[in-house]
GUTOR-165719 format. One line per 4 residues: number of its first residue (from 1); their letters; for each residue x, y, z of N, C-alpha, C. Coordinates in pm, whole numbers. Each point is the difference from the previous one (the first is absolute). Layout:
BEGIN
NUM = A = X Y Z X Y Z X Y Z ~ ...
***
This chain:
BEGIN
1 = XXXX = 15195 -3974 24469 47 -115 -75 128 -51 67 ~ -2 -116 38 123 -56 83 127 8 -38 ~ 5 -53 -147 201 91 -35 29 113 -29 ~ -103 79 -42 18 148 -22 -4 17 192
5 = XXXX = -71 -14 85 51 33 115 138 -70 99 ~ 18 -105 -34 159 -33 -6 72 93 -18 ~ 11 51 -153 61 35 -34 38 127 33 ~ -136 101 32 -14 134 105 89 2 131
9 = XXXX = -5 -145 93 33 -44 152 176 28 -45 ~ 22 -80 -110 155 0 -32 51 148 -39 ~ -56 101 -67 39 127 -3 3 79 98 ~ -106 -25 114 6 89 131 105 -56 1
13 = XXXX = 60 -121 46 119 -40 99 129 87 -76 ~ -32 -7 -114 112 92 -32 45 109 -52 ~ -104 -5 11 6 222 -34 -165 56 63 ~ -10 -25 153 -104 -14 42 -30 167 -14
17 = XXXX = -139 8 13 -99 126 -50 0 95 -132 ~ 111 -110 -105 -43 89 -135 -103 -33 -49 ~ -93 -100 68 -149 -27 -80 -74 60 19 ~ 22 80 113 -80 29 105 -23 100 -89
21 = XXXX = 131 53 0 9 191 -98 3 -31 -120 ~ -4 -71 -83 -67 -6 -126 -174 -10 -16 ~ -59 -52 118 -125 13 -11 -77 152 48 ~ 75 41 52 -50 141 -2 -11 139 -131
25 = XXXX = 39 -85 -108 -4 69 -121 -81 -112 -104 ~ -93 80 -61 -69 -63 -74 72 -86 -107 ~ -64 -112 -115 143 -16 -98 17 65 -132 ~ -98 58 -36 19 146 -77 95 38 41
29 = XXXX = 57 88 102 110 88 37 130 -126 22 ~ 16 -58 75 64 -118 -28 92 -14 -100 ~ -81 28 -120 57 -68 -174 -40 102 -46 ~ 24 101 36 42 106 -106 156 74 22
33 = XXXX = -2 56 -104 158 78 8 59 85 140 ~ 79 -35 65 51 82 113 -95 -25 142 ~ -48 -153 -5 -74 -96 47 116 7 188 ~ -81 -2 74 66 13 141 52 -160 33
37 = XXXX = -21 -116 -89 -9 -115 19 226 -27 6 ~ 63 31 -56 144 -30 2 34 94 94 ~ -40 128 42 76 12 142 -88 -43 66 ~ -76 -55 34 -74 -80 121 117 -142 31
41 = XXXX = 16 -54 -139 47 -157 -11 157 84 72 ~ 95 68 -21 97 57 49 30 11 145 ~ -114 94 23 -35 64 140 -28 -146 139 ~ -56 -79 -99 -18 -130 110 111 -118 34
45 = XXXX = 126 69 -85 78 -125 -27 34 -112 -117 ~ -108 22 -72 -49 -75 -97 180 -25 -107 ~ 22 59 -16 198 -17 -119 30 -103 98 ~ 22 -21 104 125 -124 109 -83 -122 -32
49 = XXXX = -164 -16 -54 -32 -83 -7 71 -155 -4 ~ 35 -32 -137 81 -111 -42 140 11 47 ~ 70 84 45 138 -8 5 -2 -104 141 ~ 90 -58 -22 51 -106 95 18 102 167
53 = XXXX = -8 -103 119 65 90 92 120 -11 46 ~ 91 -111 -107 109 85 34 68 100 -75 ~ -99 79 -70 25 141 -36 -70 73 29 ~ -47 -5 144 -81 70 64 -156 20 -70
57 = XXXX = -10 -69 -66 -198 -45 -67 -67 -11 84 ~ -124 -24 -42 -107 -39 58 -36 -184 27 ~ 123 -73 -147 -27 -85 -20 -100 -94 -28 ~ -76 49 -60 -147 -100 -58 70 -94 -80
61 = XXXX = -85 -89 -33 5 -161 -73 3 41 -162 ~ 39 -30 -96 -70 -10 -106 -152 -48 50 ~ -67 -65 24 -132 -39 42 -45 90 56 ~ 25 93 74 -29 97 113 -79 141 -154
65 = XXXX = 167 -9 -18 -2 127 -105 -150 -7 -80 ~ 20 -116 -85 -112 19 -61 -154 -2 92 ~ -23 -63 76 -132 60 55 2 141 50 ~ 115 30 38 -26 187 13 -25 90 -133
69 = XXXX = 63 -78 -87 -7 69 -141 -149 -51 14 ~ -90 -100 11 -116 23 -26 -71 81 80 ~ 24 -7 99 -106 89 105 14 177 -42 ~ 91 28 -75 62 128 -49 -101 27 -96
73 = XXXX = 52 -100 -91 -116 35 -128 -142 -27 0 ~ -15 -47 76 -214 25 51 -9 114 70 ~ 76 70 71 12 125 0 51 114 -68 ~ 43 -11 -92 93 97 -70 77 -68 -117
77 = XXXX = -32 -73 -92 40 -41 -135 151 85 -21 ~ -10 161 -29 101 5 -42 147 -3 104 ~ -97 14 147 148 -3 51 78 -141 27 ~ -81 -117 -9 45 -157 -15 78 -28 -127
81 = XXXX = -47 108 -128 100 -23 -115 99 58 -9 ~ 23 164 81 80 77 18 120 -72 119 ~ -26 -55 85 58 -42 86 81 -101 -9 ~ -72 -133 -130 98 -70 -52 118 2 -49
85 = XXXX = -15 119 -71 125 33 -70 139 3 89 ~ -14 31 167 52 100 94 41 -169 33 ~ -78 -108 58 0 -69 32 113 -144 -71 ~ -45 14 -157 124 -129 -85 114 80 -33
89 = XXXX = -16 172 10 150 63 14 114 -27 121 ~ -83 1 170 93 -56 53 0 -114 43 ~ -57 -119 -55 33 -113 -11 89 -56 -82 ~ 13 95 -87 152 -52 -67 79 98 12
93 = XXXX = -1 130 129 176 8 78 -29 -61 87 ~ -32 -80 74 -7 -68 128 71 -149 -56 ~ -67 -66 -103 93 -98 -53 147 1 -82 ~ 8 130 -29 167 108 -49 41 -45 133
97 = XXXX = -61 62 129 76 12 116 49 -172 39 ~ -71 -112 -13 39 -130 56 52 -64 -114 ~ 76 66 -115 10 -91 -86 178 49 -10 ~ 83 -45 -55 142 19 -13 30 126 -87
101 = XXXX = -127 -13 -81 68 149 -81 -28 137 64 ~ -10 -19 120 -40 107 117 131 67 -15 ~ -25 158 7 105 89 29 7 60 137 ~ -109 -31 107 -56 48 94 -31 125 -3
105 = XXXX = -38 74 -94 -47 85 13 -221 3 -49 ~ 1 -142 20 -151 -7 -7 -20 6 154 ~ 54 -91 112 -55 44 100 -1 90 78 ~ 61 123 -32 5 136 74 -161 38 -118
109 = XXXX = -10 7 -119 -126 32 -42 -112 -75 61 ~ 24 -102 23 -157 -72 50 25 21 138 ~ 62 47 51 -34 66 135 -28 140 -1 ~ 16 62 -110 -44 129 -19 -138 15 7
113 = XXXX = -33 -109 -47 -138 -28 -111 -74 -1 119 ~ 23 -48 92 -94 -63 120 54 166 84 ~ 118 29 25 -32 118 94 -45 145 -23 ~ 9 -2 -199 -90 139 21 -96 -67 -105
117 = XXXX = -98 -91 44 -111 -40 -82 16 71 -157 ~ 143 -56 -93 -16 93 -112 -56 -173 -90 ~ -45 136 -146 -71 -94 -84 60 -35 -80 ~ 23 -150 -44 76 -6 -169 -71 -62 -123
121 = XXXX = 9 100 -114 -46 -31 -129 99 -120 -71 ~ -101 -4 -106 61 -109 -73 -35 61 -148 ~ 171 35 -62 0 -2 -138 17 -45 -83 ~ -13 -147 -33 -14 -60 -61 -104 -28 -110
125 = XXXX = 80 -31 -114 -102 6 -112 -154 -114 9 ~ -91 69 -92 -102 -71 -60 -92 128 -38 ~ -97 -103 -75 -118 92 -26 77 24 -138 ~ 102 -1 -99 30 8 -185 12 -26 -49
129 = XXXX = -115 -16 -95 -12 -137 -90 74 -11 -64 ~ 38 -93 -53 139 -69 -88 135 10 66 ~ 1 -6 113 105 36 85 5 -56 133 ~ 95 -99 12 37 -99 125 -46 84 102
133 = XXXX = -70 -86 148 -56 76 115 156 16 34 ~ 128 -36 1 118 12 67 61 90 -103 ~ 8 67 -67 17 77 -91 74 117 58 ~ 68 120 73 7 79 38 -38 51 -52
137 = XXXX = -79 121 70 -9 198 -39 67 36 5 ~ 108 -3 63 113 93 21 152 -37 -52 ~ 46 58 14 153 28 -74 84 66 92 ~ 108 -81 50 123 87 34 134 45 -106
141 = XXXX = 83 60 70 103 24 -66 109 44 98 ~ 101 -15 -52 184 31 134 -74 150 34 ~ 26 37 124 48 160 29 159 19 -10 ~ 27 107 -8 119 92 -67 89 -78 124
145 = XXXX = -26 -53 100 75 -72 104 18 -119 -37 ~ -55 -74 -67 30 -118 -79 -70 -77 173 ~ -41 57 92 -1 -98 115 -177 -23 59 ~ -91 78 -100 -139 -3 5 -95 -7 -123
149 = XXXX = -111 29 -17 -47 8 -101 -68 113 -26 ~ -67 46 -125 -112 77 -2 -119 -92 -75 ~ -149 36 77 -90 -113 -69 -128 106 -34 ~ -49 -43 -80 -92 84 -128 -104 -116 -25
153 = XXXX = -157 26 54 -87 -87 -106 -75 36 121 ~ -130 -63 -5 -136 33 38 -61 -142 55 ~ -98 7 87 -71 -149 87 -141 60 -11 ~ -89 -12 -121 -170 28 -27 -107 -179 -2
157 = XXXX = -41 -9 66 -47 78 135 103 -68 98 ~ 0 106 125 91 -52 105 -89 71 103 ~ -50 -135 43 -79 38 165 74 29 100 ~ -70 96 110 96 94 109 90 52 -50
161 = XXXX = -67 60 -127 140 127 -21 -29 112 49 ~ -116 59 30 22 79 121 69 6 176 ~ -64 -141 18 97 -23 129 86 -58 8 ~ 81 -38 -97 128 -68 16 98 50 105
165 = XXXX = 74 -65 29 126 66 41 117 -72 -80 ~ 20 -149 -45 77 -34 -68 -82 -74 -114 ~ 85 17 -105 -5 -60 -138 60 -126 -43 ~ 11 -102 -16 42 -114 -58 -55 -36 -137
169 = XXXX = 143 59 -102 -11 -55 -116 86 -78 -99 ~ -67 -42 -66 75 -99 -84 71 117 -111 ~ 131 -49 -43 36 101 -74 109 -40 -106 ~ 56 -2 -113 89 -56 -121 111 89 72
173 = XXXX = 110 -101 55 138 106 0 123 -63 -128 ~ 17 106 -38 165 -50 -87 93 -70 28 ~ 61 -131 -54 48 -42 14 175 -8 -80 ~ 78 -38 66 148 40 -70 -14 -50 -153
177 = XXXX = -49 -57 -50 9 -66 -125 -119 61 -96 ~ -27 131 73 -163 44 -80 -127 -96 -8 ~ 14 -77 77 -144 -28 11 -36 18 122 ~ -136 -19 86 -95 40 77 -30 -106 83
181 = XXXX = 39 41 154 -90 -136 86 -70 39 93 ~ -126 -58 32 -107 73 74 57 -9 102 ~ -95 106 116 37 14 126 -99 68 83 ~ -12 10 145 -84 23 45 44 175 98
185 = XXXX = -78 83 -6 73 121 74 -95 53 115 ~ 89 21 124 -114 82 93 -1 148 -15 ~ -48 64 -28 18 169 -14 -115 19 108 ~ 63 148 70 -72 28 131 -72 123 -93
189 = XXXX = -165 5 76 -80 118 -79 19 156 -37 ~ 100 12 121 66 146 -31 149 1 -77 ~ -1 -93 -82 135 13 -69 -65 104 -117 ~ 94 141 -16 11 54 -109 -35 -114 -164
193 = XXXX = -110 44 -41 -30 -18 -129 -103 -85 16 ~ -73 -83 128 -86 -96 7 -142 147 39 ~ -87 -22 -110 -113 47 -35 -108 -98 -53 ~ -118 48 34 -183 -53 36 -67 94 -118
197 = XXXX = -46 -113 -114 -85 73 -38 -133 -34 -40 ~ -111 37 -46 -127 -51 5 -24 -121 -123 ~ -64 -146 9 3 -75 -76 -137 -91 51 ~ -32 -30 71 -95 -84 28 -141 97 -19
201 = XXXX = -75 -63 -64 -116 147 -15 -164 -83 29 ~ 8 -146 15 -133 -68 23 -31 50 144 ~ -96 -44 43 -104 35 99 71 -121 110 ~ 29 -124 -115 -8 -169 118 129 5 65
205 = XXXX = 9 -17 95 148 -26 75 83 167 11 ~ -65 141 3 99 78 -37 69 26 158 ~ -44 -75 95 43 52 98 172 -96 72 ~ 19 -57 -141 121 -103 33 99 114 -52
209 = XXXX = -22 155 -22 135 84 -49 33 -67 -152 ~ -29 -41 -80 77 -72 -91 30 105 -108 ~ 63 105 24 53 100 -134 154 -81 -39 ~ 34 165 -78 104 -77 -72 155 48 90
213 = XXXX = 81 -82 44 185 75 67 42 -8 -124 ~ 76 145 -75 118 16 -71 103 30 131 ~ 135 -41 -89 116 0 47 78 49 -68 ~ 43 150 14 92 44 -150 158 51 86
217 = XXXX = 110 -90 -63 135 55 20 -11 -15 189 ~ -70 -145 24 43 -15 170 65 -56 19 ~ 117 60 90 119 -89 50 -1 -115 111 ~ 94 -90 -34 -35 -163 86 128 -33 3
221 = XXXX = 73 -47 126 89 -77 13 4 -130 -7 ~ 84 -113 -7 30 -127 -2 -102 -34 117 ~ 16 67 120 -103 -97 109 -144 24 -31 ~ -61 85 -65 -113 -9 -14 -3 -67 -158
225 = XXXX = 38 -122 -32 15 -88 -132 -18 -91 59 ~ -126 -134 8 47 -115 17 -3 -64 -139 ~ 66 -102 -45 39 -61 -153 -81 -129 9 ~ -74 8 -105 -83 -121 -14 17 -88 -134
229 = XXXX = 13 -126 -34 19 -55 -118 -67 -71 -50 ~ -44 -79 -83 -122 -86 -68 101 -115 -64 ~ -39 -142 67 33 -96 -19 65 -55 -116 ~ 68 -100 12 58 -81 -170 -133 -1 -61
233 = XXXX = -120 -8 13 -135 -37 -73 -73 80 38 ~ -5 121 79 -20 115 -81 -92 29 124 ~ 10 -58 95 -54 10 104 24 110 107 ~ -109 76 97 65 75 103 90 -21 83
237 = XXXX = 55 118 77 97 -100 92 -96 -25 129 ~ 82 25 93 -64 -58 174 -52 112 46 ~ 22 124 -16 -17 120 54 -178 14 -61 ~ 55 49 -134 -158 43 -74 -99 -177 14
241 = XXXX = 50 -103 -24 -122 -76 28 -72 -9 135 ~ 88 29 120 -58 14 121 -105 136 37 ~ 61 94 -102 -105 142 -33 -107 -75 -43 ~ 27 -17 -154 -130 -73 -59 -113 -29 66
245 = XXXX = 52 -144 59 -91 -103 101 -52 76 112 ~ 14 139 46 -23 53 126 -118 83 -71 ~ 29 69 -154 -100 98 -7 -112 -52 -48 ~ 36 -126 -152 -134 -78 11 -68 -67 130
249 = XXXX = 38 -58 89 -93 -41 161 -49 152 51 ~ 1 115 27 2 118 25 -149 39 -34 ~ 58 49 -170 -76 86 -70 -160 -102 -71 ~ 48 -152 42 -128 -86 -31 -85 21 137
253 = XXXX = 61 39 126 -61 -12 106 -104 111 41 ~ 97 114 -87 -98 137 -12 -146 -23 -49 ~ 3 -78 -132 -186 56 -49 -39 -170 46 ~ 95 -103 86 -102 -64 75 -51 56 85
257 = XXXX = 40 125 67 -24 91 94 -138 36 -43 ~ -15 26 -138 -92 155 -86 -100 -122 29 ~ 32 -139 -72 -159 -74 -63 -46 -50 138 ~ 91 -2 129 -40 -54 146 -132 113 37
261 = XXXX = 71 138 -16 -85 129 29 -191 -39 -37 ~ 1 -40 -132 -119 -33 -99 -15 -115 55 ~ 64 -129 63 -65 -110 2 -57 45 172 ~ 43 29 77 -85 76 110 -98 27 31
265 = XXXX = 27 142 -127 -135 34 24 -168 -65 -61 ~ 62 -131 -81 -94 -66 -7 -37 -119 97 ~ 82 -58 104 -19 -91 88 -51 135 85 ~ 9 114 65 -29 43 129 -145 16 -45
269 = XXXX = -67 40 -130 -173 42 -8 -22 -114 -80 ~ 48 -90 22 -24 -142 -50 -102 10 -133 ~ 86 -35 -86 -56 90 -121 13 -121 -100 ~ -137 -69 -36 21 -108 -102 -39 -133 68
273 = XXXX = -17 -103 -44 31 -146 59 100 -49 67 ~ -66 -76 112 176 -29 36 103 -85 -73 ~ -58 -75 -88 53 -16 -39 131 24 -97 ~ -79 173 -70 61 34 -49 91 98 33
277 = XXXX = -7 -6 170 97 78 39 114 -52 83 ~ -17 -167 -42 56 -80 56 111 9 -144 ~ -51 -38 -125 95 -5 -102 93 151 9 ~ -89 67 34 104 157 13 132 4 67
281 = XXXX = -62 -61 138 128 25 86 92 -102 -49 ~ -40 -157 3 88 -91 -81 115 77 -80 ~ -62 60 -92 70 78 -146 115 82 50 ~ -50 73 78 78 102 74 152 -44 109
285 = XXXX = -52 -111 45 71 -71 111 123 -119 -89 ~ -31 -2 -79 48 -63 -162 117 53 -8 ~ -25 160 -20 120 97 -47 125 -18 168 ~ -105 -48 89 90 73 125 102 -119 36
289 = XXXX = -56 -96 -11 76 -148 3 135 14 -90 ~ -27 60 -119 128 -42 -137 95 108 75 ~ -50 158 59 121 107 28 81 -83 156 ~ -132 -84 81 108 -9 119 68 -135 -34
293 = XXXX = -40 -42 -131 124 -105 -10 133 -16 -111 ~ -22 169 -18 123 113 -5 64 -18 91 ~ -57 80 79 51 90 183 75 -115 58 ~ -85 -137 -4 85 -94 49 73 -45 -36
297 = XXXX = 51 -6 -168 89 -38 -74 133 85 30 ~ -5 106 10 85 125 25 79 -64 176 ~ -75 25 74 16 -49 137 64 -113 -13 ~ 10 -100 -75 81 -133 22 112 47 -65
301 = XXXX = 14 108 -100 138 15 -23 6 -6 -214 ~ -115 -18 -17 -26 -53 -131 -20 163 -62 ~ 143 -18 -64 -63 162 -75 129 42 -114 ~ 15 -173 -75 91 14 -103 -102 -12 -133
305 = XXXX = 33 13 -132 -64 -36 -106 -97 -95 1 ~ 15 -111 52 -160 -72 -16 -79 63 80 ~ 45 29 101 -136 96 79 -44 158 -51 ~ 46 48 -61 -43 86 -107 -91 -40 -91
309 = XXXX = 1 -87 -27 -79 -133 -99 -110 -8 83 ~ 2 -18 108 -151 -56 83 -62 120 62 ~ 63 106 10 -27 100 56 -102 116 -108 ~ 26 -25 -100 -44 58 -128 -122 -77 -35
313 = XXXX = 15 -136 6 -149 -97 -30 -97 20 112 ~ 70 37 174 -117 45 32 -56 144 3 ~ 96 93 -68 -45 96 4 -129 16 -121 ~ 29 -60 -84 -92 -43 -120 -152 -45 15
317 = XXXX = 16 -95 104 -73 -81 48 -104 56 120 ~ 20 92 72 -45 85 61 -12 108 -23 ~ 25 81 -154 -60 50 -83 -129 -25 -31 ~ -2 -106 -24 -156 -71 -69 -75 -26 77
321 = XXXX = 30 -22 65 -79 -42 142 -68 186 105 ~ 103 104 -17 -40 107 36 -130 23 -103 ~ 37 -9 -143 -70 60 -85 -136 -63 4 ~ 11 -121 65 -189 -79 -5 -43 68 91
325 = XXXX = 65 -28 125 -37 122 160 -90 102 -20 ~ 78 56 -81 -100 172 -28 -76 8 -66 ~ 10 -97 -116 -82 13 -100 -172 -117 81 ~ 8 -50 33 -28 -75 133 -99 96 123
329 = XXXX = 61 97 37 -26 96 76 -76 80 18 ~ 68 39 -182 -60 130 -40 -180 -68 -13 ~ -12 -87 -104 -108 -30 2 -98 -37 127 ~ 51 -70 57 -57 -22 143 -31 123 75
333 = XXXX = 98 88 -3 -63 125 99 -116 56 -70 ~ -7 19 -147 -114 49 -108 27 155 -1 ~ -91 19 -104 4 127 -35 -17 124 70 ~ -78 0 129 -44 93 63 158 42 66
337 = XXXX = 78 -109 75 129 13 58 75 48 -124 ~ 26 -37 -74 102 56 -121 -30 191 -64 ~ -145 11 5 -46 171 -3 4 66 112 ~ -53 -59 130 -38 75 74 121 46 81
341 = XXXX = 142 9 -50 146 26 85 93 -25 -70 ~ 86 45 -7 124 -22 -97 105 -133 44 ~ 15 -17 152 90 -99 18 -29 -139 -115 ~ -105 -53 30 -11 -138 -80 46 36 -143
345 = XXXX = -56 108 -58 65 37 -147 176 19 -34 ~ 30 19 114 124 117 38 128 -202 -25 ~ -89 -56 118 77 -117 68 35 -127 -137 ~ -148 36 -75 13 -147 -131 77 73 -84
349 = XXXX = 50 120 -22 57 116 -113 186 -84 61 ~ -1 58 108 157 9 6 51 -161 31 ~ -108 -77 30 59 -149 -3 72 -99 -140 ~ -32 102 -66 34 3 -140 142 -23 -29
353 = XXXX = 45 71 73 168 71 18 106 -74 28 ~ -64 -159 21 111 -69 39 52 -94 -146 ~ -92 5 -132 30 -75 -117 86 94 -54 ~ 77 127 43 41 80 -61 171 1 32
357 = XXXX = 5 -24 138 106 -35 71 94 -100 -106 ~ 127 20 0 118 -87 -89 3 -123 75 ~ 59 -99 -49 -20 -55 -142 -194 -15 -84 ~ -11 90 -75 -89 -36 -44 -34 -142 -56
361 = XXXX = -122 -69 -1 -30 -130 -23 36 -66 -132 ~ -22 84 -141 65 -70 -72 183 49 -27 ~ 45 91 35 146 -24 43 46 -126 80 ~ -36 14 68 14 -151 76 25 -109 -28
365 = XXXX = -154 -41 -148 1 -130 -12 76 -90 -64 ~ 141 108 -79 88 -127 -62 69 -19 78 ~ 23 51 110 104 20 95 -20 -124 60 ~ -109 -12 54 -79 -97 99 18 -82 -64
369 = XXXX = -27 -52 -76 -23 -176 -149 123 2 23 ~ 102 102 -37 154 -66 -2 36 -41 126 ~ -21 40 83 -13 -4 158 -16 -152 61 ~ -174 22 -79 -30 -158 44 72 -139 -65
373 = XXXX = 53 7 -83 113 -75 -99 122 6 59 ~ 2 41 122 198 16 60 52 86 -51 ~ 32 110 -17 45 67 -25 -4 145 123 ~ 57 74 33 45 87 135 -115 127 -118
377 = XXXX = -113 40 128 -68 147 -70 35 138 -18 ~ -6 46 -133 53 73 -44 -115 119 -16 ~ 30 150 117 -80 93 -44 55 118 4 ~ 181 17 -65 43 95 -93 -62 14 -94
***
């Protein structure tokens, strides 16, 4: 299929032969627990991906990124969702690093990042109901030095918590007047008190690591704090909306990845009318248009509050458009393909996974109406 192989051509160039070695394992083993698929993505280079080169990256495009994120996830679902996380974490220290509230101590990390291929999680909230996706888990408090913190709370689910090497979380610190202002923390994986424990228990995606990091009584200095604030109207600041906008284009690109996998394999045994495999790919190619006109939105520089706004409608929008794909697919390949092997069962199961992802759809929608009325979007 011509953009799913695009999109393959663009991942050799930049992390050439992890396709190679992901196809040498079936995708059963792949997507299961302790899955060889994240040290493969490691081992090839795969972390320098997005980082710019002048922090010694690999430098891909936003545009780039996401067709590797697809070519990932037609091979390996969970490591395209696992990888995202790694991916809108250092896209927003790389924009810490070019932005004024730089302490410079992001670009000695994103050159870390690239010279010992380490991985970074993202702890940031979602996934509790009745409870803001920006919400912290965690809690700091002064250490007896008055010059660090100690931080206490938990990130369920948090993908690559087995292979992490750094943590980035959002966290409530005290403020002189007793109240609380969020903030964002890097904790390295071997800090005393950062522990992995078992939480993800489905079959779909288990090979993205997604258990649970507690953090009990871990110490953090001022440089590993960056301070983030939410607008007169209640809005993110520049830091987390440029996260935002990186992980929705990302993590939509992943199960365009999954429903590309399924629309494939119905164009290669030409399976159906052509016609109706003409509406397939259409459908499919639908979703791919709205993420690269993300990627390109990002690339011109567009990555304040209204583009959070457009970035979210196409993530929405190529939601729906994934979900006809497979459903599309599934039928077209028929029943014999859906019994006779687990992938096709395996592939329409975990494509699922992307309506689950924050902001959920009706959270969203007053946000959006107020949005579309002028008003700056609000998803505290």
């Amino acid at each position: 299929m011509r953009a799913l192989d695009a999109a393959r051509d663009t991942c050799e160039r930049y992390v050439p032969g992890l396709l190679d070695a992901l196809a040498e394992h079936p995708l059963d083993t792949l997507e299961r627990p302790a899955s060889p698929a994240v040290e493969l993505f490691r081992t090839h280079g795969g972390p320098a991906l997005v980082i710019p080169k002048t922090y010694s990256g690999l430098g891909a495009s936003p545009l780039e990124a996401v067709q590797v994120t697809r070519a990932l996830a037609a091979a390996s679902p969970s490591l395209a969702v696992a990888t995202t996380m790694h991916h809108f974490s250092v896209a927003t220290l790389f924009s810490l690093a070019d932005s004024l509230q730089s302490g410079g101590v992001e670009w000695a990390l994103l050159e870390g990042i690239v010279e010992q291929n380490l991985l970074v999680a993202s702890g940031f909230a979602e996934g509790r109901p009745g409870r803001g996706i920006l919400e912290p888990t965690m809690e700091a408090r002064r250490d007896d030095s008055g010059k660090g913190y100690l931080v206490n709370g938990s990130k369920k689910p948090c993908s690559l918590s087995s292979s992490m090497d750094l943590l980035t979380a959002s966290v409530a610190l005290p403020g002189p007047d007793g109240t609380s202002e969020t903030a964002v923390l890097l904790v390295p994986r071997q800090a005393e008190g950062v522990t992995v424990h078992p939480f993800w228990s489905s079959w779909a995606l288990a090979g993205a690591e997604s258990d649970e990091i507690r953090l009990t009584d871990v110490a953090v200095d001022e440089q590993q704090v960056m301070r983030t604030e939410l607008g007169e109207s209640g809005e993110l600041d520049e830091l987390q909306t440029v996260g935002f906008v990186w992980f929705e284009m990302l993590i939509s690109a992943s199960y365009l990845g999954i429903a590309s996998a399924l629309a494939e394999r119905v164009t290669d045994a030409g399976r159906g009318a052509v016609s109706e495999r003409a509406r397939l790919v259409t459908r499919l190619e639908t979703a791919t248009l709205l993420l690269e006109g993300v990627a390109r939105m990002i690339q011109d520089g567009e990555t304040g509050n209204a583009a959070l706004g457009k970035a979210l409608v196409a993530r929405y929008g190529a939601q729906d458009a994934i979900g006809d794909t497979v459903r599309g697919a599934v039928e077209l390949l028929g029943g014999m393909a859906f019994i006779g092997g687990g992938d096709v069962g395996y592939l329409a199961a975990a494509s699922h996974g992307l309506s689950f992802h924050p902001p959920s759809r009706a959270g969203f929608a007053e946000p959006f109406v107020e949005h579309v009325g002028g008003k700056p979007l609000r998803l505290a």
